[in-house]
C-alpha atoms as one frame of an Amber mdcrd trajectory, in Angstrom:
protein
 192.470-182.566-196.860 191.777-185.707-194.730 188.698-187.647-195.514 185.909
-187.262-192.455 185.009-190.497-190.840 181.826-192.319-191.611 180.472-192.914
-188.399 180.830-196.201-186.417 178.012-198.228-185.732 178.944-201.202-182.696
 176.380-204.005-183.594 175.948-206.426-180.862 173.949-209.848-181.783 175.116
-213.584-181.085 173.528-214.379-184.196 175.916-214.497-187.297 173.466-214.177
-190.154 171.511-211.460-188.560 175.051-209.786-187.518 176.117-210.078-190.866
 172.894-208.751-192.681 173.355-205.736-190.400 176.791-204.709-191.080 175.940
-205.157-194.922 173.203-202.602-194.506 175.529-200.579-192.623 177.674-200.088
-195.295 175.346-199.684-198.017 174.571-196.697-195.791 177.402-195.354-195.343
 178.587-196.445-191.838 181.555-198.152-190.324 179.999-201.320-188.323 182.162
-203.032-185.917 180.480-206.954-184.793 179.852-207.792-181.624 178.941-211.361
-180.938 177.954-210.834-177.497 177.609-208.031-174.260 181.048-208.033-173.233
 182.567-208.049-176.568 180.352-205.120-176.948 181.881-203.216-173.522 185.427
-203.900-175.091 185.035-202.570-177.807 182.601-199.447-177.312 185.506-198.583
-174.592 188.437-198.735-177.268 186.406-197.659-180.407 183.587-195.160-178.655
 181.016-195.696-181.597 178.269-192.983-182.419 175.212-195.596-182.060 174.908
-199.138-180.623 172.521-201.846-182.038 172.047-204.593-179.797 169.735-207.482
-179.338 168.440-207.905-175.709 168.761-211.863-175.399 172.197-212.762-175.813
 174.378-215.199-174.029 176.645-214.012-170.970 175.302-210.747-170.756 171.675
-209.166-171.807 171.146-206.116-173.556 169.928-204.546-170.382 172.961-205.290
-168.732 174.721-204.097-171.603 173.096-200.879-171.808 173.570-199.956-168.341
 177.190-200.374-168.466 177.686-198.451-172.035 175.611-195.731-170.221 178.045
-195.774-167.121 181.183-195.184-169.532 179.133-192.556-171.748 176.085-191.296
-170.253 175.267-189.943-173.771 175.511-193.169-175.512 172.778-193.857-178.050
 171.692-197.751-178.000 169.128-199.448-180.139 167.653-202.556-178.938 166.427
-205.743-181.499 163.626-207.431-179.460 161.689-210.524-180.101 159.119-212.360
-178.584 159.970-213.435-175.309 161.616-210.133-173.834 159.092-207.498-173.377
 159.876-206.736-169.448 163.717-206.362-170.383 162.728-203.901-173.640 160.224
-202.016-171.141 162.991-201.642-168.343 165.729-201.176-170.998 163.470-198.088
-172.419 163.417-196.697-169.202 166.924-196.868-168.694 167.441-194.815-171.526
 167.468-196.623-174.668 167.427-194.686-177.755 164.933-196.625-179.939 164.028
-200.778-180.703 162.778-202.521-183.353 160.850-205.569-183.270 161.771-208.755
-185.192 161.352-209.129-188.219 162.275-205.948-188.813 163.129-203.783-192.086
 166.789-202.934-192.685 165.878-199.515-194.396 164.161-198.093-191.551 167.077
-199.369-189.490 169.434-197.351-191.023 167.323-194.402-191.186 166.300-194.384
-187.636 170.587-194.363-187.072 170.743-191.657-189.285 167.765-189.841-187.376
 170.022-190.248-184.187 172.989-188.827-185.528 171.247-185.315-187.012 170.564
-185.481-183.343 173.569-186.070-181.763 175.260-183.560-183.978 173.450-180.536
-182.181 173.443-181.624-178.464 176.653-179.925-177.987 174.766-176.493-178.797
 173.341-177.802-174.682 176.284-175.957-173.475 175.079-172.683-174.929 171.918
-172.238-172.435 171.297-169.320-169.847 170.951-171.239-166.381 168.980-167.632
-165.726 166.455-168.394-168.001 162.908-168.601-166.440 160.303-168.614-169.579
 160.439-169.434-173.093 157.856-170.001-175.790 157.666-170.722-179.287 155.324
-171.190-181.946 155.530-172.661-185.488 152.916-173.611-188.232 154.167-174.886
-191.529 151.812-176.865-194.051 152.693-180.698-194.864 154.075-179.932-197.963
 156.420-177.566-196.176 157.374-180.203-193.147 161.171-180.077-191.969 161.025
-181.432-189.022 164.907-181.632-187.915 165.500-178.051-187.548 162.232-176.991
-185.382 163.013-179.829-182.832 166.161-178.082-182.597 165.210-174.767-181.768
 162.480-176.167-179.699 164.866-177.884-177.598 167.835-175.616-177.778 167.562
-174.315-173.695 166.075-178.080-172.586 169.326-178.379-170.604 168.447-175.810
-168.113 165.226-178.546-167.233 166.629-182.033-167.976 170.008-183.810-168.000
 171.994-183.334-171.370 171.849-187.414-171.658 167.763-187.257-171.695 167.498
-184.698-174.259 167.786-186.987-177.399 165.331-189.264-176.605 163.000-186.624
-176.037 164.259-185.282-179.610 163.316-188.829-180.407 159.368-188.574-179.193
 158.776-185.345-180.084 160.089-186.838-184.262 157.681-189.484-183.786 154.510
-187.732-182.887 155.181-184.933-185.465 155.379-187.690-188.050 152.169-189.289
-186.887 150.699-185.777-187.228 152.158-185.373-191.260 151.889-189.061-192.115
 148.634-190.995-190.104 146.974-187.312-189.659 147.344-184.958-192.245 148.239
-187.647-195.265 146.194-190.017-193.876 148.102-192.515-194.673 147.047-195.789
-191.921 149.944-197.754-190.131 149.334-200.565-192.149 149.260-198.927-195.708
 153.055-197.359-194.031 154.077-200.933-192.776 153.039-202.483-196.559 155.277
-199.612-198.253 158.137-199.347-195.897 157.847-203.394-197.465 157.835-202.743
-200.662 160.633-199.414-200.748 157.799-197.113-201.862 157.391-195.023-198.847
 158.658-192.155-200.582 156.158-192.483-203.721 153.442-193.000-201.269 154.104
-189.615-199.591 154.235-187.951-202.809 150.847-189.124-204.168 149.322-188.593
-200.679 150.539-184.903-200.861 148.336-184.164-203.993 145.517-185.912-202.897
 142.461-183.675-201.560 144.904-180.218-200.749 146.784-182.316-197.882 150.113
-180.800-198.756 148.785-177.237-197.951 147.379-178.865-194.542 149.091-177.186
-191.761 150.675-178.696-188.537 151.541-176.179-185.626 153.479-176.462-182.630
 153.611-174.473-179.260 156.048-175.553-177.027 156.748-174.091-173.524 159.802
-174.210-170.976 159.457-172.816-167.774 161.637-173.775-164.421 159.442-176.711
-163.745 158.653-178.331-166.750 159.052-178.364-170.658 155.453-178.742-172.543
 154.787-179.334-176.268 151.430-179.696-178.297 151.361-180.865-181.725 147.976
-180.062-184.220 147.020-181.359-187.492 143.888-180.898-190.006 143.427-184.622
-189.367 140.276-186.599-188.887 142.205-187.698-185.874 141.879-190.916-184.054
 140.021-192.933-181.572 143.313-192.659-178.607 141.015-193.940-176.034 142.149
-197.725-177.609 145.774-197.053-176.930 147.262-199.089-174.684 149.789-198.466
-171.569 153.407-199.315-172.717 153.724-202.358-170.056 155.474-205.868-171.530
 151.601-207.353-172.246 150.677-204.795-174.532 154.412-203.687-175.878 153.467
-206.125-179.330 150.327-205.254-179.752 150.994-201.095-180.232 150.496-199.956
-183.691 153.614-198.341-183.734 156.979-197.408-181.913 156.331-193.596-181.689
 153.607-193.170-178.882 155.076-197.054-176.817 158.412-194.113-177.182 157.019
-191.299-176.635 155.157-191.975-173.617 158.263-193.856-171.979 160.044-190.395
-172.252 157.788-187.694-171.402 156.056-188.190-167.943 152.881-187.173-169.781
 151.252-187.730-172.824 147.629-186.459-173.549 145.129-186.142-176.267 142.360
-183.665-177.521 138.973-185.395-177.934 138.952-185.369-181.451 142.664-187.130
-181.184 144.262-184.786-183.509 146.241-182.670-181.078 148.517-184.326-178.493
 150.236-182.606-175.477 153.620-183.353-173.870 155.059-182.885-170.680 158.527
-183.091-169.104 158.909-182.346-165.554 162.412-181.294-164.655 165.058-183.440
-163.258 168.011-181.247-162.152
């Protein structure tokens, strides 16, 4: 029996060291990386090698990450690219988002959460053929879930939730809505139920005890039997979502728009994401429940 392929991961960057870090992490992880040193090194080789993610800073010399992503998405309009940002290139992240970027991290970053984020992506990528499956006749679906924290598996509900989303949106779209709906459901377990703040994550993310954090949070004060439920709604117009937890919730009144001013001042990737994707984003008063929308695009 012939051994499956690890997956290929294209990593654009004109920086060596960085490049280098990257594919090391890469293959502690289990991927194939393939180096880049700049954008149209990258088109040459995502053409001949067609990798399952790209990760690719935005400021690189003779051709941007922008530019780059645009043209990967013209040869696959299902590619999944990553951006590395720094200072300096907020209005190229914020276009490149909208153009359909998978995810970003800012610099420094941590090489962990890296990989995991490509992992994320893949579990993702793996179902999207199951798009091909859906009734163009269907008119109305909904579904409901409630699970406690303790119980959380969030891969397979996104799944189901999403499995007809083709009839609304273009096949290409549906990950990164995959993508939003992953980060506000771990806001709702992590910052909401566990109550676990975005710095205490940051510091242990840091440290490589995110894992031992989770655990102890899960015995503290009943939060693993905390529940989380989720209604979600598809209709011929639009796809909604709305997310609960037993949180204290938050003040969302100090969020900020994603535009380039505020992009490095957001406590986090998942709503800056989240509200790039869906074309509306809203919160209860209490800021424990959030509510998304997708209008349809066909």
């Amino acid at each position: 029996m012939s051994k499956l392929r690890s997956p290929r991961i294209l990593i654009a960057d004109d920086q060596d060291s960085l490049r280098k870090l990257l594919v090391k992490y890469m293959l502690k992880a289990g991927f194939e990386p393939i180096e880049a040193e700049n954008g149209k090194r990258a088109i040459e080789l995502y053409r001949l090698m067609r990798p399952s993610v790209v990760l690719s800073d935005i400021m690189m010399p003779e051709m941007d990450g922008l530019t780059l992503l645009k043209e990967i998405k013209k040869i696959d309009k299902q590619a999944s690219v990553i951006l590395m940002t720094g200072y300096g290139s907020e209005e190229v992240l914020i276009e490149s988002l909208r153009n359909g970027a998978a995810n970003y991290f800012k610099k420094p970053f941590n090489f962990q959460e890296v990989t995991e984020v490509i992992k994320h992506i893949l579990k993702y990528r793996a179902d999207l053929d199951s798009a091909q499956y859906y009734s163009p006749f269907l008119t109305e679906e909904k579904k409901n879930f409630v699970f406690t924290t303790e119980e959380a598996d969030i891969f397979p509900i996104i799944n189901q939730i999403t499995i007809n989303l083709a009839r609304l949106v273009p096949t290409a779209e549906i990950l990164n809505l995959k993508i939003g709906m992953e980060e506000i459901l771990k806001n709702a377990i992590e910052h909401g139920n566990l109550n676990i703040s975005a710095e205490e994550k940051n510091q242990a993310i840091e440290q490589g005890v995110f894992g031992k954090l989770i655990n102890s949070r899960l015995q503290l004060n009943s939060n693993g039997r905390k529940k989380i439920s989720i209604t979600a709604k598809l209709d011929r117009e639009s796809f909604t979502v709305t997310i609960r937890d037993q949180g204290e919730g938050f003040n969302w009144k100090s969020l900020l728009l994603p535009t380039a001013e505020s992009l490095f001042n957001f406590s986090g990737r998942g709503i800056l994401l989240t509200r790039i994707y869906f074309d509306e984003v809203f919160y209860n008063d209490r800021g424990n429940e959030v509510t998304l929308v997708k209008r349809g695009r066909l």
